[in-house]
DOKOL-46718 format. One record per residue: residue in three letters; x, y, z of N, C-alpha, C in turn. Coordinates in steps of 0.05 Angstrom, whole numbers, plus 5000, padded with zeros to 4 digits. Layout:
N
ALAXYZXYZXYZ
...
//
This chain:
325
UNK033457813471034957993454033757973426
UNK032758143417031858183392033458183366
UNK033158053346034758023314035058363310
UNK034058523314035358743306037858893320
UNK039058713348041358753356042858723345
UNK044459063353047558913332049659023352
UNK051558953353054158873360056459163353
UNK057559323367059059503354061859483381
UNK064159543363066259553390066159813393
UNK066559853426066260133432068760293428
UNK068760613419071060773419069961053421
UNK071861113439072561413452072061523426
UNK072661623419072261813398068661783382
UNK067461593372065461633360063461533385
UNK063861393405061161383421060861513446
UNK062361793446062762013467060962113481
UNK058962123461056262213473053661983473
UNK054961823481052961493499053061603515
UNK050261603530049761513553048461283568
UNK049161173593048460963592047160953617
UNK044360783633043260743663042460593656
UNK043560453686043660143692040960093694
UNK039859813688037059683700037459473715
UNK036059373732036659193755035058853741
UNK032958913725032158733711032658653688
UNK032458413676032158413648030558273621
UNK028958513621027458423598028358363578
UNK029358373566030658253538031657993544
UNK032057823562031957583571029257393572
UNK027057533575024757393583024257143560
UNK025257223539025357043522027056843511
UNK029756933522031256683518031156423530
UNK031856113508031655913528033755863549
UNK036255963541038555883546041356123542
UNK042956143558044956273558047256163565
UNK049856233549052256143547053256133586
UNK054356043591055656063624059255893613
UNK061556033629064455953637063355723658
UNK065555593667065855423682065055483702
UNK065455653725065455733747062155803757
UNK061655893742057956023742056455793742
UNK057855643728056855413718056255173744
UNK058655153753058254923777055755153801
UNK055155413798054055503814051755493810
UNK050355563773047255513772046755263768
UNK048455033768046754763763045354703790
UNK045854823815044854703838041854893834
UNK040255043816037955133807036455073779
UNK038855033762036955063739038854823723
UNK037954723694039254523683041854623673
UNK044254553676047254573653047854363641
UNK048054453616047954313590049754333576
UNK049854173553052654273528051754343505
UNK053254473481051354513458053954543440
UNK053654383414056254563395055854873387
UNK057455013385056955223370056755273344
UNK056555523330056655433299059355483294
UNK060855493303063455333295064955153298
UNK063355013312062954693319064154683354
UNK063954833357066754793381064454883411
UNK065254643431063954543457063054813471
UNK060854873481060255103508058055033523
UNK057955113543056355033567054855193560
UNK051655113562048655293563047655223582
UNK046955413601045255423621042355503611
UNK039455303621037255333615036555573635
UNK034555693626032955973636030755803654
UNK030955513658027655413667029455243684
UNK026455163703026454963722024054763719
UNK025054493705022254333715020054513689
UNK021054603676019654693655018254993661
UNK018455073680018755343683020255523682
UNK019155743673022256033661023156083686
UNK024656213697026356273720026356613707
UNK026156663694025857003681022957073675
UNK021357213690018157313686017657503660
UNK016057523644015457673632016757953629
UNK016558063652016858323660020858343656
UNK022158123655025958123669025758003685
UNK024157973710025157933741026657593739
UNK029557633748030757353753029457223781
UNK028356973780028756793797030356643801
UNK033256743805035556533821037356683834
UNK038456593853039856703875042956773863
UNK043956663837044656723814045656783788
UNK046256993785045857113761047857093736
UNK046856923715049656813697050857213690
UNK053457143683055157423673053457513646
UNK052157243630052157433604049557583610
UNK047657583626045457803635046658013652
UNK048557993668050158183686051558413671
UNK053158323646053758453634053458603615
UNK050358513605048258613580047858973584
UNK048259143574048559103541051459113540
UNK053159083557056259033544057258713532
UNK058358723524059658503517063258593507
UNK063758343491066758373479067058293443
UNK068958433442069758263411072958253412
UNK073958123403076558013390077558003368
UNK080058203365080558313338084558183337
UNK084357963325088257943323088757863345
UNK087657763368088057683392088357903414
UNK086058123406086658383423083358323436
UNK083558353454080258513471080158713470
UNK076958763458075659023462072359083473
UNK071959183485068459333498068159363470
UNK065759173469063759293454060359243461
UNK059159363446055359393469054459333440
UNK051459203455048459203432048259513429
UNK048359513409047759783395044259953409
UNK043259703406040059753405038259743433
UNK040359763459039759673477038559893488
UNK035459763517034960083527035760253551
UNK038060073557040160283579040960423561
UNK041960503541043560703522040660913522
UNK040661173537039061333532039561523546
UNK037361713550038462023543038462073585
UNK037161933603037461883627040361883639
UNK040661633618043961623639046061793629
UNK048161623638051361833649053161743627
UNK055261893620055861953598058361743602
UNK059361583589062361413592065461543577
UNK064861723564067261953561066462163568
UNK069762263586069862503598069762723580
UNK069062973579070063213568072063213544
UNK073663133564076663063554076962843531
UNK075262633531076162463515076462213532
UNK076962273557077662003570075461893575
UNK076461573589073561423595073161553621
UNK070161503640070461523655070961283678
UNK070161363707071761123724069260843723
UNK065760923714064960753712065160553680
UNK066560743661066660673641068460363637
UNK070760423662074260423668072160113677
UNK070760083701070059863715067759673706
UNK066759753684066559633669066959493648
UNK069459553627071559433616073059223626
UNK074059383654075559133670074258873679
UNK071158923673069458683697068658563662
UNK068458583645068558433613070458313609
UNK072658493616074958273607075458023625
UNK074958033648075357873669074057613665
UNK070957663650068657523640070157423622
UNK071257483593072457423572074457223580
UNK076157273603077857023606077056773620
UNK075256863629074256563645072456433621
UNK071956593601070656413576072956253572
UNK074756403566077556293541078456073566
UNK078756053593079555743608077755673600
UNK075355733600073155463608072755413567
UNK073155493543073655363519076055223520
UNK078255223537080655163535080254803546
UNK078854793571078354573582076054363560
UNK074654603554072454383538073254223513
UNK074954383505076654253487078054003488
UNK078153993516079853663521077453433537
UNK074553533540071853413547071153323515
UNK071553583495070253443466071253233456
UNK074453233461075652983451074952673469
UNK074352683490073752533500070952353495
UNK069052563475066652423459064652193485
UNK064452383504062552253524060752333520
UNK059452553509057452573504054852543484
UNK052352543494050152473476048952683462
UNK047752683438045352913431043752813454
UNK042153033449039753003460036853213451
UNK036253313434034753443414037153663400
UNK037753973411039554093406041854033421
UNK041953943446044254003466045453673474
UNK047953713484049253433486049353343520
UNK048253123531048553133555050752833559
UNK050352813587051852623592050252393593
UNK049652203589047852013593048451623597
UNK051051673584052551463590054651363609
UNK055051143623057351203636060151083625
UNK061651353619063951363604065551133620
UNK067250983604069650763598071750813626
UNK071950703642075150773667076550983657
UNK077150863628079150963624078851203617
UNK076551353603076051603602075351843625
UNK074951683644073851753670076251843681
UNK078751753676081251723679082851943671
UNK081452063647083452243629081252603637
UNK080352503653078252753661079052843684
UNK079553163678081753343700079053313725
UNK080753463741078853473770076453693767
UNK077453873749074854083741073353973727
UNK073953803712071453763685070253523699
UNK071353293723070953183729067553353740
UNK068953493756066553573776063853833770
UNK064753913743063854003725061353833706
UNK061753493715060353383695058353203721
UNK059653313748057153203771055653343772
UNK056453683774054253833770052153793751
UNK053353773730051953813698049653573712
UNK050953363713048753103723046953113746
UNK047653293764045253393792044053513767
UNK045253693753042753913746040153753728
UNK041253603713039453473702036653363717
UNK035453413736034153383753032253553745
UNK032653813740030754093730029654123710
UNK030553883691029353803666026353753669
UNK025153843648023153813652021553493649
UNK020753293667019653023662022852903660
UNK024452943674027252903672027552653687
UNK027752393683028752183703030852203710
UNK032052143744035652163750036952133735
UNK040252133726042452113714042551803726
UNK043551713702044951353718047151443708
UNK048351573696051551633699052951803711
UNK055851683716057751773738060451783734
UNK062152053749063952053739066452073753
UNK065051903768066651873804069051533790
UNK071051533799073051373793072051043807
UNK071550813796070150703811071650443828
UNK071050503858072650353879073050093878
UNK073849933885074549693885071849563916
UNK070949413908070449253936071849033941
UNK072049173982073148773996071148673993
UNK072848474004071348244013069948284043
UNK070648454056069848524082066848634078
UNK066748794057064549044052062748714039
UNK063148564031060648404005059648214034
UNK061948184052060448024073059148164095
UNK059548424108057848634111055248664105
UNK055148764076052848634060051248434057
UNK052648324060050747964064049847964091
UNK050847904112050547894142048448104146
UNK046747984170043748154173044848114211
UNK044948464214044048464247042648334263
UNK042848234280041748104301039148234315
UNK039648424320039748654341038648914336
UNK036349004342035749344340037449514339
UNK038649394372040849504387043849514372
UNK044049354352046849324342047149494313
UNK044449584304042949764282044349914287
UNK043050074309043650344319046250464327
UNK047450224338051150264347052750304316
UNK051250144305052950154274052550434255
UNK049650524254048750694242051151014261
UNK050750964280051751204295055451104289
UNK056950884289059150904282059850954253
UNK057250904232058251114212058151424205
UNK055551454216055951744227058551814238
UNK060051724244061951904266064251814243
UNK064651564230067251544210066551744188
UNK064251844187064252104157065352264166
UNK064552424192064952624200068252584202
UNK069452434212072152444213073152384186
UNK071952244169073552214136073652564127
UNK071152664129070552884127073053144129
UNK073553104158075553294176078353244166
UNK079252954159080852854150082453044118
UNK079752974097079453064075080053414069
UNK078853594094079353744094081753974102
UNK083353764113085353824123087253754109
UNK086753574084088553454065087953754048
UNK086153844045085254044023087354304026
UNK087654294063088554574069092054594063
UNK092754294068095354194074095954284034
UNK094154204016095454173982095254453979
UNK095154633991094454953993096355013993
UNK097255024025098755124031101955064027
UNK102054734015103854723995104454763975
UNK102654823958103255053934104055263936
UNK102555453964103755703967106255673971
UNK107455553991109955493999112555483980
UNK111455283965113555263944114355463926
UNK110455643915111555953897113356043916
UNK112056123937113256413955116956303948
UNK118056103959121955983957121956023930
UNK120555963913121756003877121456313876
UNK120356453885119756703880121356943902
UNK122356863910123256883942121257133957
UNK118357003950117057273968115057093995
UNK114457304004112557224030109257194024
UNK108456964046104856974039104157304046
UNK105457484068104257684063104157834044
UNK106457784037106458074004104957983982
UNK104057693984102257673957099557713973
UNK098957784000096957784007096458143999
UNK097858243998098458624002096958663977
UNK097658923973096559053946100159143938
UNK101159073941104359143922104859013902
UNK105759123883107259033857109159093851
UNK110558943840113458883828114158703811
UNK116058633797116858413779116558063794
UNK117658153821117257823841114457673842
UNK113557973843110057983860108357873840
UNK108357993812106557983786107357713784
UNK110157623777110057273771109657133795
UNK110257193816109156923838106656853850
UNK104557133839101057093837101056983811
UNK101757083793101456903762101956613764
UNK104056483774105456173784103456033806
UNK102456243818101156093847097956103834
UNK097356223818094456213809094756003788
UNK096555933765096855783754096155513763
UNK098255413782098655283794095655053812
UNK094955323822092655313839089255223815
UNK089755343793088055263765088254973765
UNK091054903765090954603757089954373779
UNK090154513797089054413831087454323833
UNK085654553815083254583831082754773837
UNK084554853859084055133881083255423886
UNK083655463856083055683852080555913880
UNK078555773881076755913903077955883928
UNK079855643935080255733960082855953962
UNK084655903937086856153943086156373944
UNK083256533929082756803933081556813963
UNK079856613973079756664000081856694023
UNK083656524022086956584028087756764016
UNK088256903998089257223998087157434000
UNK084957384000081857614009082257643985
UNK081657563957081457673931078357513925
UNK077757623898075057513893076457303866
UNK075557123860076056873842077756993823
UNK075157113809076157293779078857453785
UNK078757563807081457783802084257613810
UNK083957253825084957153820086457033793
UNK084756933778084056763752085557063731
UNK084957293737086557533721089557553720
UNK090657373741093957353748094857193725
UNK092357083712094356843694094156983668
UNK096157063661097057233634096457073611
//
């Protein structure tokens, strides 16, 4: 993105005659190092590329995802992305948002080269928007709130002061105190394994030695385990294969614990709300309906759950995460 981009909120009335066609690539990326990513994107590109932290200039915590791998761009010259994918703030280029009084509004790079005389016009005749105008607004704002959770959470990672510089950006590099390990939700928890896999993509990057896994107690069973040396080829292999088979069952176990904290959340909205898993599964609305997806997405935020309840009602994350007012 070039310094001569500027920033305008969009309105019906003076940008009537924009037109706008989509590009599948993006060049105006080829040169960035780094781009802002929410939470959610976030746990998805660390398993490709590095996620990082950075203050802003108003001092306040956000996740940057690197454009490279291992010191290579992941964006060619030309736009072409190399990752399977795609952070929102390239998805959504040239739109973006601004915030006026605590209102959302569409607004676009002024200077961008989808805005041209090719594409399709985003007010009707009439004045109105049109329906791609309409679905694109809605898919910004959607973007805009998963920023505002994911500043909301970081806010309680900054206070926690676990993190290091590290030229511009802050990584994890130490391993934080019990007790801070302690005060770290289940998202940010797992938010800061990723961050630590990703660190791998760094370029000349040695492993993470820090962790943010709660740390177990050992018996005395496991240290004498340890100590004691098999006899036996034969007694290797019986052992090796009986832990194989206790994962797989911790495994099955775990997952069934996952389905069971689900489906007790749902349970509980649906009686406070007095509605059914089908009607929040439906497309109906009403006063019951609007707060007991708002309560059960809530709810499901603090969980965790969030991805598995949209797969339990067939919704997509975001239009989950939209219930929470």
């Amino acid at each position: 993105m070039t310094k001569q981009q500027t920033i305008r909120v969009f309105s019906l009335q003076n940008d009537s005659n924009i037109r706008y066609q989509e590009q599948k690539d993006y060049p105006f990326a080829a040169r960035l190092s780094s781009v802002p990513v929410h939470l959610q994107e976030a746990l998805k590109l660390a398993r490709y590329i590095p996620v990082v932290f950075r203050k802003s200039s108003k001092g306040r915590l956000e996740i940057k995802a690197l454009l490279s791998h291992k010191g290579k761009p992941v964006i060619s010259p030309s736009g072409q992305l190399g990752l399977p994918v795609c952070p929102d703030y390239l998805a959504m280029y040239p739109f973006t948002w601004a915030v006026e009084k605590n209102i959302f509004h569409l607004a676009y790079h002024t200077n961008a080269p989808q805005f041209n005389e090719n594409g399709r016009k985003l007010v009707t005749s009439k004045g109105k928007p049109t329906q791609q105008l309409n679905k694109i607004n809605n898919e910004i704002h959607t973007i805009q709130k998963l920023f505002v959770a994911t500043e909301n959470e970081l806010q309680k990672l900054d206070k926690l002061d676990i993190l290091s510089a590290r030229g511009e950006y802050l990584l994890l590099t130490e391993q934080p105190s019990e007790e801070k390990v302690k005060q770290l939700s289940p998202v940010l928890r797992l938010l800061l394994q990723n961050h630590l896999h990703s660190l791998q993509f760094l370029n000349n990057q040695p492993a993470p030695v820090a962790k943010t896994e709660q740390p177990e107690k050992k018996s005395n069973t496991q240290e004498d385990t340890k100590s004691s040396k098999p006899k036996k080829k034969n007694q290797k292999k019986s052992d090796k294969k009986g832990a194989e088979k206790a994962k797989k069952a911790d495994k099955k176990k775990k997952s069934a614990k996952k389905e069971d904290l689900l489906e007790t959340l749902i349970r509980q909205v649906c009686e406070q709300n007095e509605v059914t898993i089908e009607e929040l599964q439906s497309r109906k609305r009403g006063k019951a309906l609007v707060k007991a997806r708002a309560d059960l997405a809530k709810v499901c935020q603090q969980n965790n759950k969030l991805p598995e309840l949209a797969e339990k009602l067939e919704r997509s994350t975001s239009t989950v995460l939209g219930w929470i007012a």
